[in-house]
N, C-alpha and C positions, 0 to 999 in steps of 0.2 A: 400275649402281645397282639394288638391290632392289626390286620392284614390288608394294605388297602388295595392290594390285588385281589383279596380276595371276598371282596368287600359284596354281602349280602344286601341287595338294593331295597328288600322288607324294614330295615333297620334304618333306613332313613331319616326316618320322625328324630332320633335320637343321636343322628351322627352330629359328634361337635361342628359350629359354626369358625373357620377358621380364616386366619387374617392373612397367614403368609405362609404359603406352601411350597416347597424345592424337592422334586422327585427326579433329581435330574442326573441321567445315567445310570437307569433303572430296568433297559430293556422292554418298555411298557413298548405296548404293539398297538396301542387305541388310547383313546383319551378315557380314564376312571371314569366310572358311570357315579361316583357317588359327586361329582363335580357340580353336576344336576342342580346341586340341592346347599350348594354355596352363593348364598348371597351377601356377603361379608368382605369378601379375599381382597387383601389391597394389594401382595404380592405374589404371582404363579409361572412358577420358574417351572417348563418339561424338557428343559434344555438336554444334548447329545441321545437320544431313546430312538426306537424304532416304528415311532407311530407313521401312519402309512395313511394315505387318501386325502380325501377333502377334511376340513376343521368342521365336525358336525352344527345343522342349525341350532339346534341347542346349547351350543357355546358363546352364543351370542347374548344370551340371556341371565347369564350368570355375572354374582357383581357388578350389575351397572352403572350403577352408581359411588362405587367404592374401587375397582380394579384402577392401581395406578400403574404398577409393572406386570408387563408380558412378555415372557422369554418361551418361543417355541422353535429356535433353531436349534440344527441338526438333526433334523427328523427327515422324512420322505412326505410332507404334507406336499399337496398337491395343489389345492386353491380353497375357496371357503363355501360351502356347501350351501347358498345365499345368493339371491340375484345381488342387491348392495353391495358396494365396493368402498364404502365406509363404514370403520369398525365403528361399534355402537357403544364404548367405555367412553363417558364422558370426564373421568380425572386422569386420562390415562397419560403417564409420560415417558415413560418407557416402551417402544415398542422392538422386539428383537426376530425377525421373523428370516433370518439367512439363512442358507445355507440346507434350504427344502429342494420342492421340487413343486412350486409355485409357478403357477401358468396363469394365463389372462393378462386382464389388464391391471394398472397399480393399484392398489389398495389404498384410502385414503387415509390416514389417522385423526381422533379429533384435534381441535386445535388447542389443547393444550399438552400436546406431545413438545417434550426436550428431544429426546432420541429415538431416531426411527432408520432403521435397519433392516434391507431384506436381498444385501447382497448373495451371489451365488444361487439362483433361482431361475426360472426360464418368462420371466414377465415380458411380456412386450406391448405395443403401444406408447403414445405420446405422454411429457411429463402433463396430466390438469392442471392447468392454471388456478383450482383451487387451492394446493400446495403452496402457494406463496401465501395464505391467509394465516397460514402458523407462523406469529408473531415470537413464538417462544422456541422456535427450533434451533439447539445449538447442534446436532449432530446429523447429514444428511446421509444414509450411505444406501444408495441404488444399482450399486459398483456390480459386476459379471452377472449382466440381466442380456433380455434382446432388448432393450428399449431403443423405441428410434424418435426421428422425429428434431424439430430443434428446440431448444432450450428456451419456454417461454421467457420474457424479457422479464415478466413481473420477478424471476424467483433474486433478484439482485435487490430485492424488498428485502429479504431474509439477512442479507448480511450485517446488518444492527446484530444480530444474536446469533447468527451460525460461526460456529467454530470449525468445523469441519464439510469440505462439501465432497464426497468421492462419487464422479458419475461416469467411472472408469469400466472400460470393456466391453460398451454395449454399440447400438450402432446409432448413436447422435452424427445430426449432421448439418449444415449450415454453419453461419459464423458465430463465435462464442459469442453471447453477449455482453455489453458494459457490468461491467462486478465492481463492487466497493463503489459506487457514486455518490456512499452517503456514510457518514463514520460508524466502522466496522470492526470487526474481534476476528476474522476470518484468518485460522493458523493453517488449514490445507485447504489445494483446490486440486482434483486430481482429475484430469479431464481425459486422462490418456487413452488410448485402442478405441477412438474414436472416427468419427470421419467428417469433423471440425476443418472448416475453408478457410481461407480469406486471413485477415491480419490479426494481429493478437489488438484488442481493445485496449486505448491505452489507458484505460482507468483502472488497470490492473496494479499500476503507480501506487494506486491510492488505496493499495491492499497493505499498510503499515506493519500490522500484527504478522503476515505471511511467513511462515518455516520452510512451507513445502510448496512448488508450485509441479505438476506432471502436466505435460503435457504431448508425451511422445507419443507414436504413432497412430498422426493424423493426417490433415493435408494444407498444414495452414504454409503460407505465404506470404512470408514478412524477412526481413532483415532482422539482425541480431537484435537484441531488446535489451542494448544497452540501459534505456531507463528504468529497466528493472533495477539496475543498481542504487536508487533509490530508497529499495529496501531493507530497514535494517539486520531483521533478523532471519532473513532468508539462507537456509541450510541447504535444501534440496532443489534443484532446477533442472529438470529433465523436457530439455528439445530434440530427440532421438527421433529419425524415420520421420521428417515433415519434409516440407520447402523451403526451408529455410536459405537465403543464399545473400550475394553479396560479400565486397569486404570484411573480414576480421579485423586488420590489422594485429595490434599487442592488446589482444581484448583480453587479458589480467592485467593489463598494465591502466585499462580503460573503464574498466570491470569489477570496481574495488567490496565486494563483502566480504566481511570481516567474518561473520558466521557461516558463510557457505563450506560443505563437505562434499560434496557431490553434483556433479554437471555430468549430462549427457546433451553433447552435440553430433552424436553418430548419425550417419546416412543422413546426412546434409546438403547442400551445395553450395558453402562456404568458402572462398577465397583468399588469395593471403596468408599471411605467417599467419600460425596458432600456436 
């Protein structure tokens, strides 16, 4: 049997050319040296292993033309061993990079990325206004980074195709901007443990699709959003730890979704019966 730990880098000439590779939960400590010498791979899963440091520059070079998914989270990677802060797979749709140990600034992916993931990492800096130019992103998740900064206005260009937006736990800050201004598929927006001002935008209205909206602790300053009730298939609503104040009144009686399960309006300064 073949060892690809144990894999003799003389024998390269002859190692198969392969398309789809999952070595994931493997223990590996570094990235396979025979990787080199893959210029084929359309799938490369090193998901849950113990690789450690920077993504050498030689990983840059492999499949570039053919890598559509990358999965290297749960590892201990550190950042990309590369001045560029754009990966260089141009069919790439898949990008999975959470749950490292990822410093710097964001990484950009090309733009025909669907999903792009690099929550649980120490990134920081502001979102690029490039990010809005991924016409095709349905999944954004940036969620327990340091990112700061505020939310360029362009990224509400994305909601045509984003289904998921989670920019939770980092330290944004200014007023959310206008979302859904233009017909959207957006099922979460999870904006929470942020440091979000100012009023909720009321073209959150016009978020139809919406399940999930998080928004708890921040420091926005608005009155109850009743108009959210507008949406139909709204499940989750989390206003927890903001400014929220004002009248309640009988806001279930005012407040009518049919699919909601879950409200937080904790550490508020809401008035009235509730």
């Amino acid at each position: 049997m073949f060892s690809f730990l144990n894999y003799n880098k003389s024998t390269n000439a002859t190692f198969p050319k392969l398309k789809t590779l999952g070595l994931n939960a493997c223990n590996l400590t570094e990235f396979p040296d025979f990787l080199r010498y893959q210029d084929e791979l359309e799938w490369l899963s090193l998901f849950d292993n113990k690789i450690h440091g920077p993504i050498p520059k030689w990983m840059w070079n492999i499949s570039e033309e053919t890598l559509e998914v990358l999965d290297l989270s749960r590892n201990f990677l550190t950042g990309f061993d590369q001045h560029s802060v754009v990966l260089p797979w141009s069919r790439l749709h898949n990008v999975r990079l959470d749950s490292n140990m990822l410093q710097g600034p964001l990484t950009i992916p090309p733009p025909s990325t669907i999903q792009y993931s690099v929550s649980g990492n120490k990134l920081r800096g502001e979102i690029p206004p490039v990010l809005c130019n991924m016409a095709s992103l349905m999944l954004l998740d940036l969620s327990s980074n340091n990112l700061n900064g505020r939310i360029p206005p362009c990224l509400a260009n994305l909601s045509k195709s984003l289904l998921i937006l989670d920019l939770g736990s980092n330290n944004f800050n200014g007023p959310i901007p206008e979302t859904c201004t233009t017909p959207n598929n957006l099922r979460v927006i999870d904006l929470g443990e942020n440091q979000f001002q100012g009023q909720l935008p009321r073209s959150l209205a016009n978020c139809m699709m919406l399940e999930h909206l998080v928004l708890g602790n921040n420091q926005i300053d608005d009155i109850f959003p009743f108009w959210l009730g507008a949406l139909p298939h709204l499940k989750v609503l989390i206003l927890g730890s903001n400014k929220f104040h004002g009248e309640m009144g009988s806001w279930h009686t005012n407040f009518r979704l049919s699919q909601l399960c879950i409200i937080d309006l904790s550490d508020n300064e809401f008035t009235g019966k509730q």
